[in-house]
C-alpha positions in Angstrom: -10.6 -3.4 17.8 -8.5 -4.3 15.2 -9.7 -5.6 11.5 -9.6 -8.1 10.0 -7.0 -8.6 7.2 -9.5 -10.7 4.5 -13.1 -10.9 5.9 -15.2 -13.2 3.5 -19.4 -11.7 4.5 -21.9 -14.2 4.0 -20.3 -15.5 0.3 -22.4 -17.5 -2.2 -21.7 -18.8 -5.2 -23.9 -20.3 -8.0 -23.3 -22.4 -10.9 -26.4 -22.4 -12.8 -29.2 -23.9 -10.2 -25.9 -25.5 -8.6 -25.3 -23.3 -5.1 -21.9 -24.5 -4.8 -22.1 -21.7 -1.6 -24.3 -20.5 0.5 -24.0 -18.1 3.0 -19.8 -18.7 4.0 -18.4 -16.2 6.1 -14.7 -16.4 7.4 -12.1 -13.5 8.9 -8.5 -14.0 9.4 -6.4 -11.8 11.2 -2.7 -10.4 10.8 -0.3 -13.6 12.1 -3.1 -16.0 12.3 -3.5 -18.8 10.8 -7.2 -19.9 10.5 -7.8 -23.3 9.1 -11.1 -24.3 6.9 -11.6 -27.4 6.9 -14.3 -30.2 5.0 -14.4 -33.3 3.6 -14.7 -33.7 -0.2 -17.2 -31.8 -2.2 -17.4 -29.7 0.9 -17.0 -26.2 -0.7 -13.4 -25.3 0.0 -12.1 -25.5 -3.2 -15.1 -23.2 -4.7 -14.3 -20.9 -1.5 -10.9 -20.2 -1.8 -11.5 -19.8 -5.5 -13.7 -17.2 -4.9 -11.4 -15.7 -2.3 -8.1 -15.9 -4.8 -10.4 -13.9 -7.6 -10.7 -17.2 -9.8 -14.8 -17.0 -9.4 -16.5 -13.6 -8.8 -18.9 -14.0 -5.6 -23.0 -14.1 -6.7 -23.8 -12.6 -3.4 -21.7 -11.5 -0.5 -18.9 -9.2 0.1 -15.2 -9.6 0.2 -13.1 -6.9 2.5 -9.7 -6.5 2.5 -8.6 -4.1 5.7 -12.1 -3.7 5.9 -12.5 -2.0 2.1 -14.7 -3.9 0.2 -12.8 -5.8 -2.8 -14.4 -6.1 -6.4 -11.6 -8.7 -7.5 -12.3 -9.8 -11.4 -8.9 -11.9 -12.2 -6.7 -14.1 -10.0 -4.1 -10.8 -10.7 -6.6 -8.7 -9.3 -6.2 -10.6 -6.2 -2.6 -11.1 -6.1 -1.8 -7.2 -6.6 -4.1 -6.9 -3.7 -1.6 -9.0 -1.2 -3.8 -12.3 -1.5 -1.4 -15.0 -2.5 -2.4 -18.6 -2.7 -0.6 -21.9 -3.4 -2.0 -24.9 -5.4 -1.2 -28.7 -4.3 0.0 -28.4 -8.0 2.5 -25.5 -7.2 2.5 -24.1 -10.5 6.5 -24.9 -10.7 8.6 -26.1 -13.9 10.5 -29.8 -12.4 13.6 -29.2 -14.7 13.9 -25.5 -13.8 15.9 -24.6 -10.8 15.1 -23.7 -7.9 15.7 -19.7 -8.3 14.1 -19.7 -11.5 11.4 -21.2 -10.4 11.5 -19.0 -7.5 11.1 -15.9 -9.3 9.0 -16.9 -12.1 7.0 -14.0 -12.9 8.8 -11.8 -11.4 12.6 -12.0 -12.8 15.1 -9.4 -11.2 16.8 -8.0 -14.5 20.0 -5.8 -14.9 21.4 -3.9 -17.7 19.3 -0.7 -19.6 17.1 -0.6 -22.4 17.0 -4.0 -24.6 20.4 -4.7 -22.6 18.6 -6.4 -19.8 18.9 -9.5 -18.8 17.9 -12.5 -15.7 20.6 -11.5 -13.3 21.5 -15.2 -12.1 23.8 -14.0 -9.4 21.2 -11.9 -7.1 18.1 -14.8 -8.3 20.9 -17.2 -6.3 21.1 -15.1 -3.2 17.6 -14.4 -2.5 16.4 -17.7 -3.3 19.1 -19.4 -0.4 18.6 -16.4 2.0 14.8 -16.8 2.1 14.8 -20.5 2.0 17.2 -20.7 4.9 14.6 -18.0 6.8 12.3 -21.2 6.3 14.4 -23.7 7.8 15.6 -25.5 4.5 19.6 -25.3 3.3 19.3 -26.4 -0.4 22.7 -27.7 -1.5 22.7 -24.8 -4.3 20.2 -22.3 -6.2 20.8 -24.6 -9.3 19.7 -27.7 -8.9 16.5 -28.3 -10.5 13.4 -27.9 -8.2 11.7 -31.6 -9.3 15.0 -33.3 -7.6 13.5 -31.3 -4.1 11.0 -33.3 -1.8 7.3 -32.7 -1.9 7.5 -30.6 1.4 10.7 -28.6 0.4 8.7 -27.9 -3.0 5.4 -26.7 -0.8 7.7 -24.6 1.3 9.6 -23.0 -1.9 6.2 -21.7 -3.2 5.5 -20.5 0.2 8.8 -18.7 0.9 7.7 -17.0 -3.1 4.5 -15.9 -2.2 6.0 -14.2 1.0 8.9 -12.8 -0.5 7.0 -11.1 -3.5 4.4 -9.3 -0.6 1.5 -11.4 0.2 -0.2 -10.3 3.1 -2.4 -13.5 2.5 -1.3 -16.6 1.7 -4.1 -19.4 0.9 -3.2 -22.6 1.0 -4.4 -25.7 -0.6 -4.5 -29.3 0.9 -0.3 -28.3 1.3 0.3 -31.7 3.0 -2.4 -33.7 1.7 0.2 -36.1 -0.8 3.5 -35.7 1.5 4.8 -38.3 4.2 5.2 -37.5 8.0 8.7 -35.7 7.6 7.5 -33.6 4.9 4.6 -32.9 7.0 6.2 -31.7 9.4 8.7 -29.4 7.5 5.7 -27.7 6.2 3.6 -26.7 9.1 6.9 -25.6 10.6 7.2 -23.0 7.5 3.5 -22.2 8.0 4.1 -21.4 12.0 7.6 -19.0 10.4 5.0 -17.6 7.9 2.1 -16.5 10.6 5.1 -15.5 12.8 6.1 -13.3 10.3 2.4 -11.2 10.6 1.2 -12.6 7.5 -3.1 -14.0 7.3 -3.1 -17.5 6.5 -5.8 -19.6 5.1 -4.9 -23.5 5.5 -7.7 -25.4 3.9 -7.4 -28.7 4.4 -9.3 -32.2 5.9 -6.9 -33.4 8.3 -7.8 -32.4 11.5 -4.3 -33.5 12.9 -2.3 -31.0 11.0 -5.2 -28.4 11.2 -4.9 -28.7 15.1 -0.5 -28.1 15.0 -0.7 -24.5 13.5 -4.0 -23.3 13.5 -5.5 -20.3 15.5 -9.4 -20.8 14.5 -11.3 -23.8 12.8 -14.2 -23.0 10.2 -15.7 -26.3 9.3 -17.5 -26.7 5.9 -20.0 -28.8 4.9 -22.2 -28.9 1.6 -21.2 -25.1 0.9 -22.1 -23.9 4.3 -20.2 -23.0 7.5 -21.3 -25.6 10.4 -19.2 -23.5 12.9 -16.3 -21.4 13.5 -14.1 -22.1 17.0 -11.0 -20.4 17.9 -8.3 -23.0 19.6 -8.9 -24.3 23.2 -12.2 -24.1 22.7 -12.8 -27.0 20.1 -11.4 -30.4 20.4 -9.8 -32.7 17.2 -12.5 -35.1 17.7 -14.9 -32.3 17.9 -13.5 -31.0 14.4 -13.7 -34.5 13.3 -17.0 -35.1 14.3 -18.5 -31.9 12.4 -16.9 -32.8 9.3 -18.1 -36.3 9.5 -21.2 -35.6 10.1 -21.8 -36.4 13.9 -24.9 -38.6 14.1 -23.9 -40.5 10.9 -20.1 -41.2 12.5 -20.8 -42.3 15.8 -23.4 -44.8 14.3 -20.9 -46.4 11.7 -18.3 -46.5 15.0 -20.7 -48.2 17.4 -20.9 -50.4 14.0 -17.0 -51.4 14.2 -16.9 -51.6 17.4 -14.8 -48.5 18.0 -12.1 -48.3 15.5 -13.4 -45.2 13.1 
């Protein structure tokens, strides 16, 4: 059987007498994409925090190819193939797109103290692998804050990808972006998961966690009400679970149907 790429066993994590987690498992496989989803002050953010290297786990293990990982820094993670992008995006507005795009990571030429940001190679790259994601940028140049939210998310993701992640965590990606946008983005993530790379889509909208996703982990209060892989769960299943079940169907009977 094959292994998991990331397996998260049984994960807590305490703040103090705060259990922010308690007992979260989660796998996700090579060109899936498995979708963990919660309403706020659910968990996820703690979670994927904890997956990333940001926090170090109080209990519980974290396996990557089924090795187990003792990741003390975000770096730590990200040299391990676990990439993740923040609703935040961690991108420069007035920068361009290719510097932006290989922030970090700048392709140099030249020898010794002779090197230097080699703009013409920076250019090519960033338009080859932004095409791959369905987005012709008019040039390389152009700063990446004149971009729209989704071609922004789908910059960071094409990054991630390009640089090796094997992982790639995402964070509420289309939580702030209109229907378009939307839709631009889950199409990357579909290219991404086609391309054999784990993805992680954290996020509480069951609509866009129903167009890409491959299995559904549903948080609540730092524990895992249920993992289904798709066909077997409904949306208004998923939306029921993170709702709370009893608690929504009450306030629906309330307005008379329209929750």
């Amino acid at each position: 059987m094959t292994k998991p790429v990331i397996e998260m066993k049984n994960i807590e994590k305490h703040f103090g007498q705060i259990i922010a987690l308690a007992g979260v498992s989660l796998e996700v496989m090579a060109g899936e994409c498995h979708c963990l989803l919660g309403d706020n002050g659910a968990g996820k953010s703690t979670f994927i925090k904890t997956m990333s290297g940001v926090h170090k786990p109080t209990k519980g293990e974290i396996l990557l190819d089924g090795a187990p990982m003792n990741f003390t820094t975000p770096r730590d993670a990200i040299d391990a193939g676990i990439a993740t992008v923040y609703q935040d995006l961690a991108m420069i507005p007035l920068m361009s797109i290719s510097r932006n795009f290989f922030m970090g990571n700048e392709p140099l030429t030249g020898r010794g103290p002779f090197k230097f940001f080699d703009h013409d190679l920076a250019n090519e790259v960033t338009m080859s692998e932004m095409r791959k994601m369905g987005i012709n940028l008019r040039g390389p140049d152009q700063a990446v804050g004149t971009l729209s939210g989704g071609e922004r998310q789908t910059v960071a993701i094409a990054r991630a990808v390009y640089f090796g992640a094997r992982v790639l965590i995402l964070d509420e990606p289309t939580s702030a972006l209109g229907v378009r946008q939307t839709s631009n983005v889950l199409a990357t993530i579909d290219k991404v998961r086609k391309k054999g790379v784990a993805v992680v889509f954290i996020t509480h909208n069951v609509r866009h966690a129903m167009a890409v996703g491959d299995r559904f982990t549903v948080l609540n209060r730092g524990q895992t009400l249920g993992t289904a892989p798709r066909g077997e769960i409904s949306s208004e299943e998923l939306q029921d679970l993170m709702a709370g079940g009893q608690e929504l169907a009450v306030l629906e009977g309330s307005l008379s149907g329209t929750v």
